[in-house]
C-alpha positions in Angstrom: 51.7 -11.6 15.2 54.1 -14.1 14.7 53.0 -17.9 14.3 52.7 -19.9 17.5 55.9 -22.5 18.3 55.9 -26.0 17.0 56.1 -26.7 21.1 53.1 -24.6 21.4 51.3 -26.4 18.5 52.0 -29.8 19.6 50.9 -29.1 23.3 47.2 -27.9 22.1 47.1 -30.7 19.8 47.6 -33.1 23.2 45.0 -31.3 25.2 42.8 -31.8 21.9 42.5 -28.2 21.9 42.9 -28.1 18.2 42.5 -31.3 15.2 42.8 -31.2 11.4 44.6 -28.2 10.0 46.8 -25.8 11.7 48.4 -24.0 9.0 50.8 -21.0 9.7 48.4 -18.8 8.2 45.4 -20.0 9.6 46.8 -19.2 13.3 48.8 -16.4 12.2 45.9 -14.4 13.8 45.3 -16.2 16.5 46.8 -16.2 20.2 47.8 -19.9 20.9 46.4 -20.4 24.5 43.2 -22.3 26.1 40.1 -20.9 25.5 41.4 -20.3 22.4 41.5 -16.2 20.8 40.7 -15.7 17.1 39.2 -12.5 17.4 39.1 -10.8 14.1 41.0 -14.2 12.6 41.1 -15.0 8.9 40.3 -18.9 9.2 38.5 -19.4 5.9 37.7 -23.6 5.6 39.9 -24.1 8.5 39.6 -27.8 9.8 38.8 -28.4 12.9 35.9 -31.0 13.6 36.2 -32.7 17.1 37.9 -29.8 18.4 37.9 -28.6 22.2 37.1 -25.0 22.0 34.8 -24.3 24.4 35.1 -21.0 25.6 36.9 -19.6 22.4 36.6 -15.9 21.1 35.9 -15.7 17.2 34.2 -12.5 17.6 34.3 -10.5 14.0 36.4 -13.8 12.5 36.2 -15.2 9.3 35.1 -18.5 9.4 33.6 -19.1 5.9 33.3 -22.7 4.5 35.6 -23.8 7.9 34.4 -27.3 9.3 33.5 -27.4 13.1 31.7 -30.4 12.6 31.2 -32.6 16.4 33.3 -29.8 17.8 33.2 -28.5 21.6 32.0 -24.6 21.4 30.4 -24.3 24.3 30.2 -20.8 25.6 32.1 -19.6 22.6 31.8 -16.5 21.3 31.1 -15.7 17.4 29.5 -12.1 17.6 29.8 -10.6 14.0 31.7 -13.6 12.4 31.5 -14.5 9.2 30.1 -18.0 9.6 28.7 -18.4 6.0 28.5 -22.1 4.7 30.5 -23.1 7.7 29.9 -27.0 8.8 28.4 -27.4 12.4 26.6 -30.2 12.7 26.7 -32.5 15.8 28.7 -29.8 17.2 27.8 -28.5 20.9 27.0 -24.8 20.8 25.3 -24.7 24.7 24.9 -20.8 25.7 27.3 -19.8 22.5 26.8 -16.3 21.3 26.0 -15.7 17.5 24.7 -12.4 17.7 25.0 -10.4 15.0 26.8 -13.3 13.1 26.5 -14.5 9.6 25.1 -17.9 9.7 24.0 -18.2 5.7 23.8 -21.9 4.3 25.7 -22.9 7.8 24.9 -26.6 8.3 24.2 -26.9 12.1 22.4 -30.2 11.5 21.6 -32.0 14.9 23.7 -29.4 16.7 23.3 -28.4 20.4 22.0 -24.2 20.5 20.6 -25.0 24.2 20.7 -21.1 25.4 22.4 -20.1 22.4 22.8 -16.2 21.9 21.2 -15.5 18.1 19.6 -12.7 18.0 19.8 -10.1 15.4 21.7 -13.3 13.2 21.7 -14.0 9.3 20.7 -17.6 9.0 19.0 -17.7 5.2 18.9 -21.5 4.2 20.6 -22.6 7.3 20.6 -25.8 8.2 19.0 -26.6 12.0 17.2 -30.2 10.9 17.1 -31.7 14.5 19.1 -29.2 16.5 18.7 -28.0 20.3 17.8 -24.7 20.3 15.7 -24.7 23.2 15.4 -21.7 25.4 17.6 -20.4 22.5 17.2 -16.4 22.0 16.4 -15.7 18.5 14.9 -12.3 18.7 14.4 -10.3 15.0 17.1 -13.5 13.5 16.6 -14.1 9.6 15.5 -17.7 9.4 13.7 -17.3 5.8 13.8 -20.6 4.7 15.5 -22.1 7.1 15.6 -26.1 7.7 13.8 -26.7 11.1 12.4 -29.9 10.6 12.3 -31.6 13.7 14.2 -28.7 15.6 13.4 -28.7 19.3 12.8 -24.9 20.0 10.9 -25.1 22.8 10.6 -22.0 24.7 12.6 -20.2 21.9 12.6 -16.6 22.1 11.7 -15.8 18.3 10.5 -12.7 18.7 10.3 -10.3 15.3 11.9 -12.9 13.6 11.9 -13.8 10.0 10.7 -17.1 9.2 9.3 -16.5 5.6 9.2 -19.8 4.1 11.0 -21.9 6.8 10.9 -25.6 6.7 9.3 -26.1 10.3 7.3 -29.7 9.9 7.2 -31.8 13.3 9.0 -28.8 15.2 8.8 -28.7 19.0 7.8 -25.1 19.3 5.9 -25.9 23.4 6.0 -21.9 24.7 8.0 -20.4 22.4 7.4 -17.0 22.1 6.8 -15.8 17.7 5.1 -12.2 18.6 6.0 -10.1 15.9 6.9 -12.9 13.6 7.0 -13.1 10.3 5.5 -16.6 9.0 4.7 -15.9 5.3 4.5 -19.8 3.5 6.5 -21.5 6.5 5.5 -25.3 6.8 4.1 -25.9 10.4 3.0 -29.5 9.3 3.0 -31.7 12.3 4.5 -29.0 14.4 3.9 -28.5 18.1 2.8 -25.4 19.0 1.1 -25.5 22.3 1.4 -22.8 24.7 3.4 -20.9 22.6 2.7 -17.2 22.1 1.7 -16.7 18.6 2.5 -13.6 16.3 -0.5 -11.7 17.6 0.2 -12.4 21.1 -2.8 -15.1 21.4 -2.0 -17.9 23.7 -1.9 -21.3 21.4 -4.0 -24.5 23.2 -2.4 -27.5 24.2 -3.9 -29.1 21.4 -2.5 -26.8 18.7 -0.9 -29.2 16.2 0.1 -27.3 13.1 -1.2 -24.3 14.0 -2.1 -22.2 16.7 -5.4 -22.9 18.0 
């Protein structure tokens, strides 16, 4: 595919469609249009914090070590990228879908997962310190060691999930759902777990604190 026209360039840098670096070969898989189409792209540490990409299709992409950072992704669609160390924070993910994605050491710090789409996702060592991941569906997602501090996951669907030593203290987890969960050394200090479902399927108390009463 041939590289989009400077014309084309310039126009989705006016709509704020794109910021930072555009290189030829960064878009030389892409399709220049709005929502933007990177499926199957090669955008390794591709710049583009701030960006308006709501909508955009990075399914199967290559986004390793790329910097989204405050960037507009709502609705976007990342199923089977490679989103290993990639730089999210701030950035608003509402109803994105990550299934399937790689999500290793991804720093999504403070970012917005409201309805987010994660199940079946690799997310070792992530970073989610502060983020939105309410109603979020992270059904049999590897979270093992995760940073959750402070993460609102309220009615998360975390079903079969692996949360092996994940950093968890002063989460919001209010009726999540953890059935088939794996738990093994994660740090629940301060954490709010009332009415959630536990692993075994019992119903936490309201005043479970820490741990599911």
């Amino acid at each position: 595919m041939n590289s989009p026209t400077l014309k084309t360039i310039r126009g989705l840098i006016a709509i704020g469609a794109i910021s930072g670096l555009f290189s030829s070969q960064v878009w030389a898989d892409c399709k220049p249009q709005t929502p933007v189409q990177c499926q199957g792209a090669k955008l390794v540490r591709a710049d583009w914090r701030n960006a308006q990409l709501e909508g955009g299709d990075f399914r199967k992409a290559d986004l390793e070590s790329a910097n989204l950072a405050g960037a507009n992704l709502k609705g976007a669609d990342f199923r089977g990228a490679n989103l290993q160390q990639v730089r999210l924070e701030h950035a608003d993910l509402t109803g994105a879908n990550f299934e399937g994605a790689d999500l290793r050491w991804a720093n999504l710090e403070k970012a917005t997962l409201v309805r987010a789409h994660l199940s079946g996702a690799l997310m070792s060592k992530s970073d989610l310190e502060q983020a939105d991941l309410t109603s979020a569906e992270l059904v049999n997602t590897d979270l093992t060691r995760a940073d959750l501090v402070g993460a609102d996951l309220q009615q998360a669907d975390l079903r079969g999930g692996k949360l092996d030593g994940a950093y968890m203290n002063y989460a919001n987890l209010k009726q999540a759902k953890l059935i088939g969960a794996s738990l093994n050394r994660a740090r629940l200090i301060g954490a709010r777990l009332n009415e959630a479902i536990w692993i075994d399927g019992k119903v936490c108390k309201s005043s479970s604190i820490g741990e599911c009463r």
